[in-house]
C-alpha positions in Angstrom: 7.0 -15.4 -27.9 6.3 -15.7 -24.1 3.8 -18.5 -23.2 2.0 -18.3 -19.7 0.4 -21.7 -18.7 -2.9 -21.0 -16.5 -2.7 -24.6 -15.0 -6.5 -25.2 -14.0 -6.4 -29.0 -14.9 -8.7 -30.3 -17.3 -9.7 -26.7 -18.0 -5.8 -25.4 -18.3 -4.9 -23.0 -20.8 -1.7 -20.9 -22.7 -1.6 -16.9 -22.6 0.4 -16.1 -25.7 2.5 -12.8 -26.1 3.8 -11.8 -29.3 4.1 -8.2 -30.9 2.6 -8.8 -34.2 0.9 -11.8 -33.1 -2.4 -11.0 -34.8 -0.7 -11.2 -38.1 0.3 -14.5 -37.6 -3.0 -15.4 -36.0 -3.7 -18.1 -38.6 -1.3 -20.5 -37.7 -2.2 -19.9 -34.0 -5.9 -20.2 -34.1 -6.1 -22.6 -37.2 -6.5 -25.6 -34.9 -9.3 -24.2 -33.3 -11.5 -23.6 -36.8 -14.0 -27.0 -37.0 -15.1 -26.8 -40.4 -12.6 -24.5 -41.5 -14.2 -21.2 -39.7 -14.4 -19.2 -37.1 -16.8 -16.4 -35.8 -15.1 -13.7 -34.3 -16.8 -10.9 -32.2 -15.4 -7.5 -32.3 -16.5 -3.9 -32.2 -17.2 -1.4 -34.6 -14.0 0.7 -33.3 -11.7 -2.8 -32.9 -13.3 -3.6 -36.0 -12.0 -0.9 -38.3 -8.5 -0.8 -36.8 -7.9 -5.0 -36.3 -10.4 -7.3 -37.8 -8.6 -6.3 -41.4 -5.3 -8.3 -39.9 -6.7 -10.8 -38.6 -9.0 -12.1 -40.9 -6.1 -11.7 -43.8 -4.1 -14.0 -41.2 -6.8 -16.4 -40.5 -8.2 -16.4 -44.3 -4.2 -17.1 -45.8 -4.5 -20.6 -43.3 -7.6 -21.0 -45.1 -9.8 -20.2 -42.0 -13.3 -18.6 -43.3 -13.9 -15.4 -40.7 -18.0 -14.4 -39.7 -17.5 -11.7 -37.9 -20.2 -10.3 -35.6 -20.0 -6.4 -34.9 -21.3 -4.7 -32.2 -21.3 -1.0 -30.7 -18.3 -0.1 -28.7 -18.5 1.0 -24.7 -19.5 0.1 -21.4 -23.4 -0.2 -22.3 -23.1 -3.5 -24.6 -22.5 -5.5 -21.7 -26.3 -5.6 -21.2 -29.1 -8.2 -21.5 -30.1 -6.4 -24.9 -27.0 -6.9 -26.3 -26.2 -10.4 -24.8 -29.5 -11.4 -26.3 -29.0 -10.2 -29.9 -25.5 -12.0 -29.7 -27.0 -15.3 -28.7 -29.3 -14.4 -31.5 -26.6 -14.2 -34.1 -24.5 -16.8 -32.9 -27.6 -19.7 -33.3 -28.2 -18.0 -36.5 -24.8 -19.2 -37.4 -25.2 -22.6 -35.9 -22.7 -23.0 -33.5 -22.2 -26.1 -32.2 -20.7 -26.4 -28.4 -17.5 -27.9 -30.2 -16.7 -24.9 -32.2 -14.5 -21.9 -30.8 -15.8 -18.3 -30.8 -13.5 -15.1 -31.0 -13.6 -12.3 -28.5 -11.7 -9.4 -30.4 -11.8 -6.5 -28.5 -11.3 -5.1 -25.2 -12.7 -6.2 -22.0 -16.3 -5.3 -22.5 -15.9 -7.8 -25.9 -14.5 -10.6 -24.0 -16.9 -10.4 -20.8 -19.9 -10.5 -23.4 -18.4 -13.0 -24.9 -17.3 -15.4 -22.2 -20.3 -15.2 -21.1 -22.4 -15.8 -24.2 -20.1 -19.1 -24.9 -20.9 -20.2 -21.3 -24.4 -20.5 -21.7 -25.5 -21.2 -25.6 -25.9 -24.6 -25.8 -24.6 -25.3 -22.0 -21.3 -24.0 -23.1 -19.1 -23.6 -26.1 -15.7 -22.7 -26.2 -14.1 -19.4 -26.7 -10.9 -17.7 -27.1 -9.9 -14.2 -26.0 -7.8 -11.9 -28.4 -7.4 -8.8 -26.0 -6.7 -5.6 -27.7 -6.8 -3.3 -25.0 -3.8 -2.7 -22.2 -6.8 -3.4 -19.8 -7.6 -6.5 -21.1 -3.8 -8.0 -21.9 -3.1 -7.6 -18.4 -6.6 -8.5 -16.6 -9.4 -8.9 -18.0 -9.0 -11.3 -20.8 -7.2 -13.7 -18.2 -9.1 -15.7 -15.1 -12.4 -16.8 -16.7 -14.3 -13.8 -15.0 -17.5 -13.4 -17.7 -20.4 -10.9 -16.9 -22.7 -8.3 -18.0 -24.0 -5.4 -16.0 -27.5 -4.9 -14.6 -29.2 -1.7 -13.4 -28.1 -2.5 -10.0 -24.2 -2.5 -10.5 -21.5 -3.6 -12.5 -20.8 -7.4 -13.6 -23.4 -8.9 -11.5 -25.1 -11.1 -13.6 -22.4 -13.5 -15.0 -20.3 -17.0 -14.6 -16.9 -18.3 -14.1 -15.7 -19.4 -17.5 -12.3 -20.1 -19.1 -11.0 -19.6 -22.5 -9.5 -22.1 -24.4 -6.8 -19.5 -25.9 -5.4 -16.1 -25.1 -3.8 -14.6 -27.8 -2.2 -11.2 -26.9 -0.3 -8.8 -29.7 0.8 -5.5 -28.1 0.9 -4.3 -31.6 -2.9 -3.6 -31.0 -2.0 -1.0 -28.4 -0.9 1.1 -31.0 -4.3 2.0 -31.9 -5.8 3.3 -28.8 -6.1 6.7 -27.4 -3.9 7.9 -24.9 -6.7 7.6 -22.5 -7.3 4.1 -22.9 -4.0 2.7 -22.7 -3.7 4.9 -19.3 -7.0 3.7 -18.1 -5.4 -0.3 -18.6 -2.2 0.9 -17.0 -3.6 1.1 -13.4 -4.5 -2.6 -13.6 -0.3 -3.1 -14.2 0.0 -1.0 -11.1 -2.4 -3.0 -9.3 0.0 -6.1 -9.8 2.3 -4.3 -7.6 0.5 -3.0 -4.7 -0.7 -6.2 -4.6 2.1 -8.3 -3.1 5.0 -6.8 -5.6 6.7 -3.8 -4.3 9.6 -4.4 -7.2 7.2 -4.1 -9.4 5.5 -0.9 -8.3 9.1 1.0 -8.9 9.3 -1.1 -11.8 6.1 0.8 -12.5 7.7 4.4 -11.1 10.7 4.1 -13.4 9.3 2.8 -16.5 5.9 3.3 -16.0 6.1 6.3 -18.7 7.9 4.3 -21.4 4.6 1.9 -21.5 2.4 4.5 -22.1 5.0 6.4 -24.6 4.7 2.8 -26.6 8.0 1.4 -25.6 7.3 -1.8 -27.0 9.7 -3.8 -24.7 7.9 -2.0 -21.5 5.3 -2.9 -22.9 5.6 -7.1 -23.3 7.5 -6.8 -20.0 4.5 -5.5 -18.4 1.9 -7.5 -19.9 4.1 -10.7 -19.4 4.7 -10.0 -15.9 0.9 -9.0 -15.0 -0.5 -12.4 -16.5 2.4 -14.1 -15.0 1.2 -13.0 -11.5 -2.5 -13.3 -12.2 -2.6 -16.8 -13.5 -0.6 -17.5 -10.5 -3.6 -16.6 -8.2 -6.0 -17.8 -10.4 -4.6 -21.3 -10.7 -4.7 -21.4 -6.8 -8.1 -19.9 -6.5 -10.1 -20.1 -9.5 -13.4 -19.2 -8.3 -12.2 -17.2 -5.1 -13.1 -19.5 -2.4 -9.8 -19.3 -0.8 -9.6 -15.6 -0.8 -6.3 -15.0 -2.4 -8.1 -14.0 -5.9 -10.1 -11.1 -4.1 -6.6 -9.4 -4.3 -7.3 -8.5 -7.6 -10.1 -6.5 -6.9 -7.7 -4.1 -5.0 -9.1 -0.5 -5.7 -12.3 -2.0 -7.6 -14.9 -1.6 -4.3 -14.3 1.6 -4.1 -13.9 2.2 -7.9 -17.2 0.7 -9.0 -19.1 2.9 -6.6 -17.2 6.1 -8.7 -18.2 4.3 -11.7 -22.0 3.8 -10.7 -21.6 7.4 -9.6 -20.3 8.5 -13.2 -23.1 6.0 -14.9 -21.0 3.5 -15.9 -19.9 5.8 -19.2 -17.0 7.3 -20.6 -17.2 10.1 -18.2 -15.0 7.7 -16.0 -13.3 4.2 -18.1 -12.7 1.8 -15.9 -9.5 1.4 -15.5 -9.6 4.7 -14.1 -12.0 4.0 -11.6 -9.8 1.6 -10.2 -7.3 3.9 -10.5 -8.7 6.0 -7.9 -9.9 3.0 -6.1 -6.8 1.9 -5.4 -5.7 5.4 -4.1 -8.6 5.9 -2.1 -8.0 2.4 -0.7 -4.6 3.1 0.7 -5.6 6.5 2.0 -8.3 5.1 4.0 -5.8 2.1 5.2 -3.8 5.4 6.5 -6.4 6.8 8.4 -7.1 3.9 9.7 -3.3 3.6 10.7 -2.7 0.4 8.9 -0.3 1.8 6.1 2.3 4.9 6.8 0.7 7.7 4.9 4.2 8.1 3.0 3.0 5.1 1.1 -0.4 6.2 0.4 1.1 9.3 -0.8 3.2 7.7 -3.1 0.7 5.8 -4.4 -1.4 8.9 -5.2 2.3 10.3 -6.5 2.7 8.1 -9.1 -1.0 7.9 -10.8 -1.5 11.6 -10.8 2.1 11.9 -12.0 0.7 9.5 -15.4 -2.4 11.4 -15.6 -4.7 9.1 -13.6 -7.8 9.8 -11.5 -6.4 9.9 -7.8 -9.3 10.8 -5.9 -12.6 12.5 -6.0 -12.2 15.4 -7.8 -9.9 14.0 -10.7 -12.6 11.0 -11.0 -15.2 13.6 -11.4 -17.8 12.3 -8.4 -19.3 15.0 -6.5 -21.9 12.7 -4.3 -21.1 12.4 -0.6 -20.2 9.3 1.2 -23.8 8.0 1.8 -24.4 7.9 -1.9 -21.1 6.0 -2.8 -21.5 3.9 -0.5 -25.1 3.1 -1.1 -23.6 1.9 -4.0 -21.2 -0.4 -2.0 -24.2 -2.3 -1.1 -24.9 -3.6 -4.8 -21.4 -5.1 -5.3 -21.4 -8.5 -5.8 -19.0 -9.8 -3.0 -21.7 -8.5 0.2 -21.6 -11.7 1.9 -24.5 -12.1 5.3 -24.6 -8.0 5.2 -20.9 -7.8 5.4 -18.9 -6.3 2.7 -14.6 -7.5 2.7 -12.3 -4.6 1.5 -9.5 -4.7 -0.1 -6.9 -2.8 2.1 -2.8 -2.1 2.8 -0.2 -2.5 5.4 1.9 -0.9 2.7 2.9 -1.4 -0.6 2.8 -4.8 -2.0 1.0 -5.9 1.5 -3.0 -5.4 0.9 -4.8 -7.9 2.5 -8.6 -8.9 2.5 -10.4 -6.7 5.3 -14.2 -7.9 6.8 -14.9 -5.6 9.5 -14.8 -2.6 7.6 -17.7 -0.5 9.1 -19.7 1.1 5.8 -20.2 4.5 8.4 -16.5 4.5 8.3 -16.3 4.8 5.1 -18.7 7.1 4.1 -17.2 9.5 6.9 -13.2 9.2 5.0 -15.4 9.8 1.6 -17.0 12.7 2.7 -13.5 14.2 4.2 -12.3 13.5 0.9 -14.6 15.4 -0.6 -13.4 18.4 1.2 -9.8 18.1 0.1 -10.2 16.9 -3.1 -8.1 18.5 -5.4 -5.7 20.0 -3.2 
């Protein structure tokens, strides 16, 4: 097992990685069961293909499971949704002692996150990430949100677990898609500030998402190795260093809002093209050589990811997305910082990005895209 301290103090926490870790959740999670239980919160697709291991794990350390199942995709991170959860969860009488279980991917452990951070002024909560998305991002940093009409994740808190428990076993399970979708957040790690990494990523990149299982725990060990670094020295990004993470994500929430937030375009694959637009945009604006952008777009069109318009299926021009733009949650006095590149593994925070600019490289994207 490789254990990952997120070192946050008082509110530090372990990231555990283990292949077949959910079968052996019992004698992870015991500890956490007051009373002898524990409500976990899945969804109906995690549901059928990994609540059966864990609860036999949790049940033979004589942990009592209550689970709470709700519909899978992007639209449960809603009010309605959050509501009926809170519901449940006073039904069952939590107490702010007791532990809650966020099975599922990283729409399940926003919800839940944030749930736990405001029943009963906060209870505790512990992730169990089952998606490549999650193992490697989501489930790690305390980020906890739902949407709102206006955009994506703007209605939430900063919140950390108490636990997280990753089995790459779980990956198993998951389309093709999904696992590919998760895979540009690994990449992300090494445009980022980790150029090793990103050919790490071109060499082996295809072994992941064949199921290689040591590719696999290398990847996830080394993304949450790098990501509770930043977190730990800038929790609640005052500093700046944690807006790396959202490298690709400006421009890949407007594709999502675009695309209606639904499986026309995952996540992960918004970002995907994010990140590509990103770097092409840093080369027309002759911050990064366009070699690097280009191999950038190389290697995510080469795994089957979205690398631009066309691929992420958005046809509005660059007034729409970026009308968009003006929804996402880091606009700061009518300012909005991007996430740019001097190169790969040098992106850097941007603030005098004009939106005009932007809109102008989206439209001349749309002209080329597909080519």
């Amino acid at each position: 097992m490789a254990i990952v301290q997120v070192a946050l103090d008082a509110r530090s926490y372990d990231i555990m990685i283990e292949q077949g870790a959910l079968d052996r959740a019992g004698s992870y999670l015991a500890g956490y069961a007051r009373k002898g239980r524990l409500v976990v919160v899945t969804d109906a697709h995690v549901a059928a293909a990994q609540l059966p291991r864990l609860e036999a794990s949790l049940r033979a350390a004589n942990v009592s499971v209550e689970p709470i199942i709700l519909p899978p995709g992007e639209p449960t991170k809603s009010w309605r949704h959050l509501e009926s959860l809170l519901d449940d969860l006073l039904a069952l009488e939590i107490e702010r002692g007791d532990h809650i279980v966020a099975l599922g991917g990283g729409v399940i452990g926003d919800l839940v996150g944030f749930a736990a951070s405001i029943l009963k002024r906060g209870c505790h909560f512990i992730q169990v990430p089952t998606t490549l998305l999650a193992q490697v991002d989501s489930s790690v940093g305390g980020k906890t949100a739902i949407n709102a009409k206006a955009g994506k994740n703007l209605i939430g808190s900063f919140y950390q677990p108490a636990l997280v428990l990753i089995d790459p076993s779980t990956l198993d399970s998951l389309p093709p898609r999904e696992t590919r979708a998760g895979y540009a957040e690994v990449v992300k790690y090494g445009l980022i500030d980790d150029p090793d990494f990103f050919v790490w990523c071109e060499r082996e990149g295809n072994k992941l998402l064949a199921g290689d299982p040591k590719a696999r725990e290398y990847a996830i060990e080394r993304s949450v190795r790098a990501k509770a670094a930043i977190v730990a020295d800038d929790e609640r990004e005052t500093s700046g260093r944690r807006a790396l993470l959202n490298l690709g994500h400006t421009f890949g929430h407007a594709l999502e809002a675009d695309t209606g937030f639904s499986d026309t375009l995952l996540h992960g694959e918004g970002v995907a093209a994010g990140m590509a637009l990103a770097f092409r945009y840093s080369a027309r604006l002759g911050l990064c050589p366009a070699s690097e952008a280009e191999r950038v777009t190389a290697h995510l069109k080469a795994v089957g990811l979205p690398y631009d318009l066309a691929s992420a299926h958005v046809q509005a021009d660059g007034a729409a997305l970026v009308a968009h733009m003006l929804h996402d949650k880091k606009m700061a006095a009518g300012t909005l910082p991007f996430l740019l590149a001097r190169g790969i593994g040098r992106s850097f925070l941007s603030k005098d990005v004009a939106l005009a600019d932007v809109a102008a490289f989206l439209d001349e994207e749309r002209t080329t895209a597909g080519e």
